[in-house]
PyMOL Python script that loads the backbone (N, CA, C, O; Angstrom):
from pymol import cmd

cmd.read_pdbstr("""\
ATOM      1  N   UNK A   1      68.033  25.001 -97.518  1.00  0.00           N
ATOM      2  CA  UNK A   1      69.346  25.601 -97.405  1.00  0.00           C
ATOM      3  C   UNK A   1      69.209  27.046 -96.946  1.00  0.00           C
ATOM      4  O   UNK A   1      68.440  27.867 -97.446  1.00  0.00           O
ATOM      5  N   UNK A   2      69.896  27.219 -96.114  1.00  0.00           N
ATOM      6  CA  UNK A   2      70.060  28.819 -95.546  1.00  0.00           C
ATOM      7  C   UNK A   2      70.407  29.636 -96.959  1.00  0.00           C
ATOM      8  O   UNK A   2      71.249  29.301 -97.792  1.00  0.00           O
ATOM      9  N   UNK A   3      69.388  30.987 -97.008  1.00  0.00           N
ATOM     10  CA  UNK A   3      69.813  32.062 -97.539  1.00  0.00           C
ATOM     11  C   UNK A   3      69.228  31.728 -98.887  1.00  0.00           C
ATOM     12  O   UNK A   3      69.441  32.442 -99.867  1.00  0.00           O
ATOM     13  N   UNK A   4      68.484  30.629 -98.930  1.00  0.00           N
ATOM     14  CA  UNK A   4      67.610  30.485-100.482  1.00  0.00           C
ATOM     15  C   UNK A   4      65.973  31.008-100.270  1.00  0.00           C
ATOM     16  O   UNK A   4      65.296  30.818 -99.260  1.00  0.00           O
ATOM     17  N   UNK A   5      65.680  31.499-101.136  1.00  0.00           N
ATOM     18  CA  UNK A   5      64.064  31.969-101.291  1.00  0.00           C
ATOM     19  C   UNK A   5      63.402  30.759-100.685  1.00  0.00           C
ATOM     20  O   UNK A   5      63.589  29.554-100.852  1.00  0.00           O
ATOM     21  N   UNK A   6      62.608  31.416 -99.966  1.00  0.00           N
ATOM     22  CA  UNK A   6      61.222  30.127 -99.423  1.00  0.00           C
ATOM     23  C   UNK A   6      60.814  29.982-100.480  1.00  0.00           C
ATOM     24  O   UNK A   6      60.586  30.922-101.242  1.00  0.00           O
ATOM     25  N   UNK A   7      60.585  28.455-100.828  1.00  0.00           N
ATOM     26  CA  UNK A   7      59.586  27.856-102.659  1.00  0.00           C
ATOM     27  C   UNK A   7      60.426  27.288-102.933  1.00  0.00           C
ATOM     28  O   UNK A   7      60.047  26.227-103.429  1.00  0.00           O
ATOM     29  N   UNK A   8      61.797  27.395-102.891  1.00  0.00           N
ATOM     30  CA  UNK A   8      62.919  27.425-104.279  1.00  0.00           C
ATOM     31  C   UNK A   8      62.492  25.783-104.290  1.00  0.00           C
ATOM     32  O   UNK A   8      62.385  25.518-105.487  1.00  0.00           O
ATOM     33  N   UNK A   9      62.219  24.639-103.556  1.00  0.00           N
ATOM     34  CA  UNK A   9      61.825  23.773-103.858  1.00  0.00           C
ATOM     35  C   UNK A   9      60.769  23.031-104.687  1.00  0.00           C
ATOM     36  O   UNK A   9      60.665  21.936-105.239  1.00  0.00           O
ATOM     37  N   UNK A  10      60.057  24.103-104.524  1.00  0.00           N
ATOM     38  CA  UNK A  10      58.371  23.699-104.926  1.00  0.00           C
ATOM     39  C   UNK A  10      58.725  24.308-106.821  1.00  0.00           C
ATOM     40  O   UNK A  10      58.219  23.709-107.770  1.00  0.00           O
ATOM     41  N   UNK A  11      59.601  25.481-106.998  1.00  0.00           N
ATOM     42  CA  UNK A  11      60.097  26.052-108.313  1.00  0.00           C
ATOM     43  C   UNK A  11      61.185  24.770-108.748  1.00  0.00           C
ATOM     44  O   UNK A  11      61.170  24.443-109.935  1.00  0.00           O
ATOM     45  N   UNK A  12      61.845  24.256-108.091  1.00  0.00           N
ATOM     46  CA  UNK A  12      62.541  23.154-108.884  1.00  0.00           C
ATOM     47  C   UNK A  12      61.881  21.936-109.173  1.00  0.00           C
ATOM     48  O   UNK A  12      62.205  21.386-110.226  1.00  0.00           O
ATOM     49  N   UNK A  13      60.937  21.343-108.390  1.00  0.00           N
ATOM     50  CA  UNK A  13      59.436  20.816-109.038  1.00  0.00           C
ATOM     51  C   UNK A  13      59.346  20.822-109.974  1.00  0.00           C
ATOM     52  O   UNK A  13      59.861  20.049-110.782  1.00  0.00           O
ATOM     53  N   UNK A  14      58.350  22.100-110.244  1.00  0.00           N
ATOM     54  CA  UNK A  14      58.167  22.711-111.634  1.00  0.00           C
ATOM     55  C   UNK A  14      58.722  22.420-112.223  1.00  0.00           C
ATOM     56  O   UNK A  14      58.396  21.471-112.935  1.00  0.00           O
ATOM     57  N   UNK A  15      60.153  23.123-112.369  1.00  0.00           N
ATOM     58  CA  UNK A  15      60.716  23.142-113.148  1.00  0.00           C
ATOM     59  C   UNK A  15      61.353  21.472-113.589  1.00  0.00           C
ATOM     60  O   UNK A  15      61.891  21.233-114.671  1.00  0.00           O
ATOM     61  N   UNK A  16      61.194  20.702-112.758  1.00  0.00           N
ATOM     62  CA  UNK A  16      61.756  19.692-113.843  1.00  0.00           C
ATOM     63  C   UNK A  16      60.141  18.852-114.185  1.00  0.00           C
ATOM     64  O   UNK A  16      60.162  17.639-114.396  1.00  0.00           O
ATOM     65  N   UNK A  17      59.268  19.353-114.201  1.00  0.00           N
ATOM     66  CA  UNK A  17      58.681  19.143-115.382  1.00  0.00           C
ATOM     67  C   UNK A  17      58.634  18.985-116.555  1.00  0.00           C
ATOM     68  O   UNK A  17      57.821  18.226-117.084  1.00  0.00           O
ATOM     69  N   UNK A  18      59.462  19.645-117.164  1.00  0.00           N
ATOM     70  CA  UNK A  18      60.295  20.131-117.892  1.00  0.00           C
ATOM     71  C   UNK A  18      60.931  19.120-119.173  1.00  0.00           C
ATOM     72  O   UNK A  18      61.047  19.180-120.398  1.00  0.00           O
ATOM     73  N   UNK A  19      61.313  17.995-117.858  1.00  0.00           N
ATOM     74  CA  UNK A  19      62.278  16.875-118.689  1.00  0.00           C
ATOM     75  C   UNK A  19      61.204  16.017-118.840  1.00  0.00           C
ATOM     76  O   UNK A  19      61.551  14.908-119.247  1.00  0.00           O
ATOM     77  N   UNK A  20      59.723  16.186-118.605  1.00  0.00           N
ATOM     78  CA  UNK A  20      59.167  14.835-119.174  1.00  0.00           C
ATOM     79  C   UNK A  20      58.730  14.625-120.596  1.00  0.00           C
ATOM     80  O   UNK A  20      58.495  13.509-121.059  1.00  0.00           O
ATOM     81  N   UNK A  21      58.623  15.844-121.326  1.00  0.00           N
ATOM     82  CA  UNK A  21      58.736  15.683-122.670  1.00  0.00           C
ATOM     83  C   UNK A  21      59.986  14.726-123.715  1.00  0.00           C
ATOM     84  O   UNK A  21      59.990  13.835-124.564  1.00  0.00           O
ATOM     85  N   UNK A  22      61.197  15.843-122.784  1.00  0.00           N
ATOM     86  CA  UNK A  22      62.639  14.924-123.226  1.00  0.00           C
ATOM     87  C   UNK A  22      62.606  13.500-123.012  1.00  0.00           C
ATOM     88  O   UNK A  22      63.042  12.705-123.845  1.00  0.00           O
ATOM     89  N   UNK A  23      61.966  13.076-121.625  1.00  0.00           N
ATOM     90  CA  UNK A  23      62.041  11.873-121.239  1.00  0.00           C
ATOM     91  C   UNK A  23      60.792  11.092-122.246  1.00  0.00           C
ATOM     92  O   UNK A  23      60.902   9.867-122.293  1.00  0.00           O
ATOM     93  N   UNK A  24      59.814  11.606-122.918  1.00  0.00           N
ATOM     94  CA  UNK A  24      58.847  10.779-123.246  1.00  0.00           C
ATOM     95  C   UNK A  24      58.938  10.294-124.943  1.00  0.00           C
ATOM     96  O   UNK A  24      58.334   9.397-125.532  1.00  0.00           O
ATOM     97  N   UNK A  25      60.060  11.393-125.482  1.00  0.00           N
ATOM     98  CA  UNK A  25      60.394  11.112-126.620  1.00  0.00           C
ATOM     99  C   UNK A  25      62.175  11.003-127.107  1.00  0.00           C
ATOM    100  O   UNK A  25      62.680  11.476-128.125  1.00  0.00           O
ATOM    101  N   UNK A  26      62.745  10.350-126.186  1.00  0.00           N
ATOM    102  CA  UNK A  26      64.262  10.351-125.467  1.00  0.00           C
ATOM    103  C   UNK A  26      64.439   9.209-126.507  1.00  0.00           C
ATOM    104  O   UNK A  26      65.207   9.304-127.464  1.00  0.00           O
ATOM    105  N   UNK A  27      63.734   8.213-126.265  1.00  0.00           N
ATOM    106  CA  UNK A  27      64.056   6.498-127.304  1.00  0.00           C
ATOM    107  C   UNK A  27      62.804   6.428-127.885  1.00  0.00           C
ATOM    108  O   UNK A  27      61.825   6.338-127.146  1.00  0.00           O
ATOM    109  N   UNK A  28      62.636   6.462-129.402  1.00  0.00           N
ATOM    110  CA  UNK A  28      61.930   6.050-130.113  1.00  0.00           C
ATOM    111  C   UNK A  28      61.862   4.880-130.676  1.00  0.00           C
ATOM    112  O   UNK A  28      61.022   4.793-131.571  1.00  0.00           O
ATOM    113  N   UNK A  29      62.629   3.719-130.381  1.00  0.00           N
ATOM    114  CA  UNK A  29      62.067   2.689-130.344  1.00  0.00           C
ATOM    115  C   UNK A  29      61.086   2.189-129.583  1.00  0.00           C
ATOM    116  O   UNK A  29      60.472   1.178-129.925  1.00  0.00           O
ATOM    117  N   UNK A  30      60.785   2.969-128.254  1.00  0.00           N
ATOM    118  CA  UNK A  30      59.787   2.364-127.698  1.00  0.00           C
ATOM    119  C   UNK A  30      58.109   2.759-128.092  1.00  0.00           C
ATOM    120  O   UNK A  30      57.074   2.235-127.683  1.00  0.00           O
ATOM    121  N   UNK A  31      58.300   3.790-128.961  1.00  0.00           N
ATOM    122  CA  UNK A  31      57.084   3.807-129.388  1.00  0.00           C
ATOM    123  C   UNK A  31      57.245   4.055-130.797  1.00  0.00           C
ATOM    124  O   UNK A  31      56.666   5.082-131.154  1.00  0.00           O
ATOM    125  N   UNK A  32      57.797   3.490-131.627  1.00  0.00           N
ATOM    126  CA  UNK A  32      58.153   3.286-132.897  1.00  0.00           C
ATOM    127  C   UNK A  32      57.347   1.928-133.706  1.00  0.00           C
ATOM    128  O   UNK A  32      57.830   0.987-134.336  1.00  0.00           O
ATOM    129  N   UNK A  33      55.813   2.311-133.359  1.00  0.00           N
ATOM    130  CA  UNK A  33      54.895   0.920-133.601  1.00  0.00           C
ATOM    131  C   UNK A  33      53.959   1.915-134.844  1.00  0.00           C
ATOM    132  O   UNK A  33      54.027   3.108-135.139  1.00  0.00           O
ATOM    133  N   UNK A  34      53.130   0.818-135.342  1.00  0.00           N
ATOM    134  CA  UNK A  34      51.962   1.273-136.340  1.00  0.00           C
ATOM    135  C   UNK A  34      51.174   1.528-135.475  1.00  0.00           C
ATOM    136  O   UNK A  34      50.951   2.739-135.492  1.00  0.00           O
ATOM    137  N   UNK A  35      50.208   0.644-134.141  1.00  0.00           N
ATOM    138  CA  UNK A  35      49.267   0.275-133.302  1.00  0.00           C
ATOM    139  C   UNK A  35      50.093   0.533-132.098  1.00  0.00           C
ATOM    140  O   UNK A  35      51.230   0.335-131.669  1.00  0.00           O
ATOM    141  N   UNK A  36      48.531   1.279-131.637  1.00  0.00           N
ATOM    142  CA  UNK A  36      47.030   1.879-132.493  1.00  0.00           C
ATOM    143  C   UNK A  36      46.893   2.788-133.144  1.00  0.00           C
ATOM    144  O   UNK A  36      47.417   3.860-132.840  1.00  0.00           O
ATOM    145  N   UNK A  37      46.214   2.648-134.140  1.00  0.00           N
ATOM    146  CA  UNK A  37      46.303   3.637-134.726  1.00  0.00           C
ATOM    147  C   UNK A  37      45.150   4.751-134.348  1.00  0.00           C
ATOM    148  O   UNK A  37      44.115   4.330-133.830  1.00  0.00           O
ATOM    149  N   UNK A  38      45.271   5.866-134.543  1.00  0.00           N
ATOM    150  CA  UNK A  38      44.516   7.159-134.646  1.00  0.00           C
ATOM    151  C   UNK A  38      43.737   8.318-134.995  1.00  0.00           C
ATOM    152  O   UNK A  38      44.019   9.499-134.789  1.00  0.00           O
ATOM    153  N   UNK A  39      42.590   7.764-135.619  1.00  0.00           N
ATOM    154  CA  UNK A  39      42.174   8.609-137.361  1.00  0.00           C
ATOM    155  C   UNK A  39      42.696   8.084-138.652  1.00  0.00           C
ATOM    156  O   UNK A  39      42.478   8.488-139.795  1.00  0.00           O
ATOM    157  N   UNK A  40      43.429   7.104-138.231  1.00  0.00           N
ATOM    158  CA  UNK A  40      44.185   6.136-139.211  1.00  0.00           C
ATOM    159  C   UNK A  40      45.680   6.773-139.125  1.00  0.00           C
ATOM    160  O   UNK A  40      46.453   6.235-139.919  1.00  0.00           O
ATOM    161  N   UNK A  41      46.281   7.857-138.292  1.00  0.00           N
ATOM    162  CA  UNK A  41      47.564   7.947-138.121  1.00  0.00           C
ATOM    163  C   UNK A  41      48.271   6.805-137.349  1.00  0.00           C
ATOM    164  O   UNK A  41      47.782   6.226-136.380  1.00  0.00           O
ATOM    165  N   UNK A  42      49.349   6.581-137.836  1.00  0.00           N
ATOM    166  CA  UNK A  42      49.941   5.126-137.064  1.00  0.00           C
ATOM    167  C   UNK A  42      50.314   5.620-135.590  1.00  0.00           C
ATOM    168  O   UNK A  42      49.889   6.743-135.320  1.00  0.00           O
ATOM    169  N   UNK A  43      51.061   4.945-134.563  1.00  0.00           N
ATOM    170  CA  UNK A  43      50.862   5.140-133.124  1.00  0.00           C
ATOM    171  C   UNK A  43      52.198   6.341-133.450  1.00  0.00           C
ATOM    172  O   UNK A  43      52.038   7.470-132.986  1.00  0.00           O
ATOM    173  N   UNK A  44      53.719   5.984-134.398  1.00  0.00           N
ATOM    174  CA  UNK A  44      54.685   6.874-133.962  1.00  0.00           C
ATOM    175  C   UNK A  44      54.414   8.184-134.618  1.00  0.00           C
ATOM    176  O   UNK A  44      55.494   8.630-135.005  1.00  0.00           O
ATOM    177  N   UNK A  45      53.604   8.851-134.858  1.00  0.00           N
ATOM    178  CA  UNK A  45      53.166   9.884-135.197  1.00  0.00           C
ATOM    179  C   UNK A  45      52.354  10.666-134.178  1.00  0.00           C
ATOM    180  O   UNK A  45      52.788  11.622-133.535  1.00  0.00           O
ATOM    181  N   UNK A  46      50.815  10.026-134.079  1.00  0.00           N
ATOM    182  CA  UNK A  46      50.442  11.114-132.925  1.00  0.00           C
ATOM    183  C   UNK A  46      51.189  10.604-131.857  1.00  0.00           C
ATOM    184  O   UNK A  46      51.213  11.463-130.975  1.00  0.00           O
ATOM    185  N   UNK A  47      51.880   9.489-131.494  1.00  0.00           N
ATOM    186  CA  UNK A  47      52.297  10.067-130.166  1.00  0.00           C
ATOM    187  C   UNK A  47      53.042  11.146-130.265  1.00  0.00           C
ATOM    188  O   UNK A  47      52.924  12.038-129.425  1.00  0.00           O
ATOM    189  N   UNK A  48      53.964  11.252-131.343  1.00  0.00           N
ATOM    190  CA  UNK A  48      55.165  12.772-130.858  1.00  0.00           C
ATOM    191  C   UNK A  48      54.101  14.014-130.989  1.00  0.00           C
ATOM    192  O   UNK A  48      54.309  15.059-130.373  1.00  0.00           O
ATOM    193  N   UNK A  49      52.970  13.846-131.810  1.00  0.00           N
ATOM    194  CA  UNK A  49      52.615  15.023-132.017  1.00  0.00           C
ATOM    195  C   UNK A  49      51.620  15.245-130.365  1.00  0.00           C
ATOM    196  O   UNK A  49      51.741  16.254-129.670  1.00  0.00           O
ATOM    197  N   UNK A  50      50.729  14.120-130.033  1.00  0.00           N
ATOM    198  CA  UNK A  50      50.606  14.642-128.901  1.00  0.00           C
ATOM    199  C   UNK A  50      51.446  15.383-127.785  1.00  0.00           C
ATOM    200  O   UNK A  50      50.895  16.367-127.291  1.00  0.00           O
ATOM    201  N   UNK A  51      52.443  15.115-127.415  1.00  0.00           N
ATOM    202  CA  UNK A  51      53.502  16.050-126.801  1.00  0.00           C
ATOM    203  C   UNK A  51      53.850  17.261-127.234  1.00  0.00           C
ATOM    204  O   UNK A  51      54.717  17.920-126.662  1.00  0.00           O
ATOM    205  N   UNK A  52      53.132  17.724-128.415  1.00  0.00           N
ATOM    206  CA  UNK A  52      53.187  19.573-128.650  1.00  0.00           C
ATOM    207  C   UNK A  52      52.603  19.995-127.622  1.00  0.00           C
ATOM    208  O   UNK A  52      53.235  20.509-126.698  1.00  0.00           O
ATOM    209  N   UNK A  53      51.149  19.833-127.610  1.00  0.00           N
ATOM    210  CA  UNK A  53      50.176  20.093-126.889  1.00  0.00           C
ATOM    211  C   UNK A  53      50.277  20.667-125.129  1.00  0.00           C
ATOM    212  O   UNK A  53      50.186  21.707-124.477  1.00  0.00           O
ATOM    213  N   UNK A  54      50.556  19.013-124.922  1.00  0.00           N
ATOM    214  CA  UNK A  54      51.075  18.337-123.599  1.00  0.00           C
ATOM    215  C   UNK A  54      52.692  19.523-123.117  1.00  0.00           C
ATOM    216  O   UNK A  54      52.703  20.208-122.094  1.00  0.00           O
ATOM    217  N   UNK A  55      53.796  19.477-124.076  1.00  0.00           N
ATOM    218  CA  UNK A  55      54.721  20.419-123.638  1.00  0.00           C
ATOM    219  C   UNK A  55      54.328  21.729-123.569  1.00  0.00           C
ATOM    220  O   UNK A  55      54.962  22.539-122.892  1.00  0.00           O
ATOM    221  N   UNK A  56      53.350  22.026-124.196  1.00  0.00           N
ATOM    222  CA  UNK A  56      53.129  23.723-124.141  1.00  0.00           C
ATOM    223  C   UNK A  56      52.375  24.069-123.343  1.00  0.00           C
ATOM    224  O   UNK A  56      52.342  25.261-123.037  1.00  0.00           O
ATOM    225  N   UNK A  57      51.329  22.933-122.607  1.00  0.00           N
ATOM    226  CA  UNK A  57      50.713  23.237-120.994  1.00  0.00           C
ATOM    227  C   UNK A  57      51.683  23.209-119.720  1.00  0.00           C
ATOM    228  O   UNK A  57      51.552  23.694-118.596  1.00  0.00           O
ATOM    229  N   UNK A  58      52.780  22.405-120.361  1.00  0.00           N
ATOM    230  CA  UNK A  58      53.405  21.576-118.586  1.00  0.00           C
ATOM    231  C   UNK A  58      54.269  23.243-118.635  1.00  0.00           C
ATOM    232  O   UNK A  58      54.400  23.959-117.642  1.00  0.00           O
ATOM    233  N   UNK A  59      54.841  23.631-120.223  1.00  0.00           N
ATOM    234  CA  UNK A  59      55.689  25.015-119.968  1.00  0.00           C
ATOM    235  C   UNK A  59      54.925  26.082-119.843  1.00  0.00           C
ATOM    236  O   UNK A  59      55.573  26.933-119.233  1.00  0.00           O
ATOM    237  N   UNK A  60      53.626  26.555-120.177  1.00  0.00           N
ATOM    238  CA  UNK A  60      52.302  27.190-119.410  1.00  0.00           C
ATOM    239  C   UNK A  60      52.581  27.356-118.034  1.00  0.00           C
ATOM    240  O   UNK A  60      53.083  28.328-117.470  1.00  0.00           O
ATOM    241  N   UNK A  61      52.174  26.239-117.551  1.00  0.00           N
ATOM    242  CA  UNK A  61      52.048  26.044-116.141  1.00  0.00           C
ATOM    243  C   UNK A  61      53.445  26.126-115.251  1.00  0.00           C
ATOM    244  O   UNK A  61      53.258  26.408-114.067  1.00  0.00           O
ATOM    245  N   UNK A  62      54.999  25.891-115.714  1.00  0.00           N
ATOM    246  CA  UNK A  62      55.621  26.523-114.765  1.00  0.00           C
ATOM    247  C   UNK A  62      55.887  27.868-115.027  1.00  0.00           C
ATOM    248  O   UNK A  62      56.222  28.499-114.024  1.00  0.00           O
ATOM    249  N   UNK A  63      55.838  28.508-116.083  1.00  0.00           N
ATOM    250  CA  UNK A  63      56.146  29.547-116.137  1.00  0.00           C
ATOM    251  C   UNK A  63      55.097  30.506-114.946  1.00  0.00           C
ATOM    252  O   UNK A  63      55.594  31.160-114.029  1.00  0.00           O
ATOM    253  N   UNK A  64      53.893  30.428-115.154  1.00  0.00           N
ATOM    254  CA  UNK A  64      52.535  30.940-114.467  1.00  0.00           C
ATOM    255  C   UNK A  64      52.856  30.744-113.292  1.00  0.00           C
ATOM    256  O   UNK A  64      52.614  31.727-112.591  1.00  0.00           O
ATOM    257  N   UNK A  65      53.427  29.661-112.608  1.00  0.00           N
ATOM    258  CA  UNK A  65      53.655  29.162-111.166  1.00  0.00           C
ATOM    259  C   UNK A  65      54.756  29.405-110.331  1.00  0.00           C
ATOM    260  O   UNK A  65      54.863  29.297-109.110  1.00  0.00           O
ATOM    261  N   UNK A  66      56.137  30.004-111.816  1.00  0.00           N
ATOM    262  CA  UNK A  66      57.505  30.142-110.973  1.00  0.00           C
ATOM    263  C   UNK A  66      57.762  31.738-111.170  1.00  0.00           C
ATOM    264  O   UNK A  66      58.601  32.286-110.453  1.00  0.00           O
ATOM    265  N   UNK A  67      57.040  32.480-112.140  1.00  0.00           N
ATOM    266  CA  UNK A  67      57.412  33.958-111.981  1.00  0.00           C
ATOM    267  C   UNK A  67      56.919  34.470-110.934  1.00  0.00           C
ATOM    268  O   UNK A  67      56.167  33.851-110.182  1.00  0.00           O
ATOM    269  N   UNK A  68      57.338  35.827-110.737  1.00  0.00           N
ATOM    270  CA  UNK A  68      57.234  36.506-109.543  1.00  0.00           C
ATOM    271  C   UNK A  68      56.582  37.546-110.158  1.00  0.00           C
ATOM    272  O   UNK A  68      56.626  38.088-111.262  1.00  0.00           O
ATOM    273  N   UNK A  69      55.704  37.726-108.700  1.00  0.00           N
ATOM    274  CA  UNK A  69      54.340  38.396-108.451  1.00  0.00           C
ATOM    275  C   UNK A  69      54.393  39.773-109.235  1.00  0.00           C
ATOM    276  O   UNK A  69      55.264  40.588-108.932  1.00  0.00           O
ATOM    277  N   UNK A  70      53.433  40.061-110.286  1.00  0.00           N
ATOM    278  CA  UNK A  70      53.334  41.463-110.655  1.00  0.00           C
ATOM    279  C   UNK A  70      53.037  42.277-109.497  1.00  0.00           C
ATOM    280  O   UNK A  70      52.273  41.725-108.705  1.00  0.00           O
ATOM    281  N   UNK A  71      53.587  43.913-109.046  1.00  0.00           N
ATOM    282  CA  UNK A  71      52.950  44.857-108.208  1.00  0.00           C
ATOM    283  C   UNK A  71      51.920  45.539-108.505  1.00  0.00           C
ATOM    284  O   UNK A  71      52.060  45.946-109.658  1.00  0.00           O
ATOM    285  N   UNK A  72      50.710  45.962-107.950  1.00  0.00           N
ATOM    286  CA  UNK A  72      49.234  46.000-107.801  1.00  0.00           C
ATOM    287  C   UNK A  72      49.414  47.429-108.770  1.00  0.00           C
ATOM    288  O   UNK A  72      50.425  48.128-108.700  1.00  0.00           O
ATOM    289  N   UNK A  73      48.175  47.749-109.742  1.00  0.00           N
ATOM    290  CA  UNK A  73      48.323  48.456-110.597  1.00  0.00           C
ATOM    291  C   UNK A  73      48.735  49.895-109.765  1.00  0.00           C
ATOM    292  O   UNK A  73      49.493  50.688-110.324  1.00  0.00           O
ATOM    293  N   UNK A  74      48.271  50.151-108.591  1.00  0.00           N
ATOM    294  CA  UNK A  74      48.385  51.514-107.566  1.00  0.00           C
ATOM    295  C   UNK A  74      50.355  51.460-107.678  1.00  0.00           C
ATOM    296  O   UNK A  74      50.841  52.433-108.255  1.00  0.00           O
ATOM    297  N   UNK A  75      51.033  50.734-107.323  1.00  0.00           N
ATOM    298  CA  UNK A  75      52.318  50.532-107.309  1.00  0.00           C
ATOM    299  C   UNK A  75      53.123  50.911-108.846  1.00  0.00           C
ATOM    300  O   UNK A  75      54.141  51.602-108.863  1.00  0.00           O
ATOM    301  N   UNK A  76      52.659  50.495-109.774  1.00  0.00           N
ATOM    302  CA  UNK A  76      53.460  50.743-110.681  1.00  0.00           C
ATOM    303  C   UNK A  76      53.760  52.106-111.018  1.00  0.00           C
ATOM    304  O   UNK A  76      52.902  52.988-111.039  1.00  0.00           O
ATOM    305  N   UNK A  77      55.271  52.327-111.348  1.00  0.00           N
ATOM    306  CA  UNK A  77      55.326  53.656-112.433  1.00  0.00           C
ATOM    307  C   UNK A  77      55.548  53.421-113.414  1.00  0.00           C
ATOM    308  O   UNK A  77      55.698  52.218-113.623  1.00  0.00           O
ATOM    309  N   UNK A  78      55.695  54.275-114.495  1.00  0.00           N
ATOM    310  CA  UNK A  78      55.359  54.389-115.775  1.00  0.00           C
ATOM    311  C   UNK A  78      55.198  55.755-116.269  1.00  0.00           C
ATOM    312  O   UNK A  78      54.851  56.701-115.562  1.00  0.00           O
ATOM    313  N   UNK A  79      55.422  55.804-117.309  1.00  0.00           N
ATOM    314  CA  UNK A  79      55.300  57.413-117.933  1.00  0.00           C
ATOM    315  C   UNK A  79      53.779  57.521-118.549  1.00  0.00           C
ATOM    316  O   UNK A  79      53.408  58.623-118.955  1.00  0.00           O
ATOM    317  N   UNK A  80      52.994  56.518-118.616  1.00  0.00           N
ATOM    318  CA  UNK A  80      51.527  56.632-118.961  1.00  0.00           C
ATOM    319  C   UNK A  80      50.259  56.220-117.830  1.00  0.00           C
ATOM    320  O   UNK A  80      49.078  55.888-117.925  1.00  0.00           O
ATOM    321  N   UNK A  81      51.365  56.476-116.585  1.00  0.00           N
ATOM    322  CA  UNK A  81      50.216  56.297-115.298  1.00  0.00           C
ATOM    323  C   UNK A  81      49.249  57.809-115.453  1.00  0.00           C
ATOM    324  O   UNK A  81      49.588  58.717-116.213  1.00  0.00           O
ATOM    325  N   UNK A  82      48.255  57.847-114.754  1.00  0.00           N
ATOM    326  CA  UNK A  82      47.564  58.992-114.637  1.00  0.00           C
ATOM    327  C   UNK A  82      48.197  59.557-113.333  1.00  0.00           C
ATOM    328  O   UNK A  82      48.608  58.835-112.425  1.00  0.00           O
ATOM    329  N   UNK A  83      48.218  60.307-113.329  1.00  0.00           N
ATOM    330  CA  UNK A  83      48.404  61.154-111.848  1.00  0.00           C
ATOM    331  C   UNK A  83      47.641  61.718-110.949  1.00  0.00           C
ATOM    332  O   UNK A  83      48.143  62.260-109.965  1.00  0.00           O
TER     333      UNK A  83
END
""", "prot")
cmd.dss("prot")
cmd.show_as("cartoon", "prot")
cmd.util.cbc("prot")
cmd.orient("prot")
């Protein structure tokens, strides 16, 4: 689309990364089983708990990928630059 940032596609990507957590624990009947089990945890347990993990890399990784560029330490001001 005219007049949008070059990326803005590759950032909405990302960003719906986002929904695969929502999407992976959306219906718990589908993984609402004993088996397999896991250290002896039944399956509907670590699976939700695996998705801590799993959500806090996929939101890692867009954040790291969709912010915008820090300016080179020479560029910055600040009241504790050296002069």
């Amino acid at each position: 689309m005219p007049g949008e940032a070059p990326g803005w596609r590759r950032d909405a990507t990302l960003v719906s990364l986002l929904v695969l957590p929502f999407l992976g624990l959306l219906y718990p009947p589908l993984y609402a089983t004993e088996d397999p089990e896991l250290f002896g945890f039944p399956f509907f347990y670590w699976y939700q708990f695996a998705w801590v993990p799993l959500t806090a890399g996929l939101t890692y990784l867009v954040y790291r990928k969709t912010r915008p560029s820090e300016p080179a330490p020479a560029e910055r001001t600040g009241r504790f630059t050296r002069p």
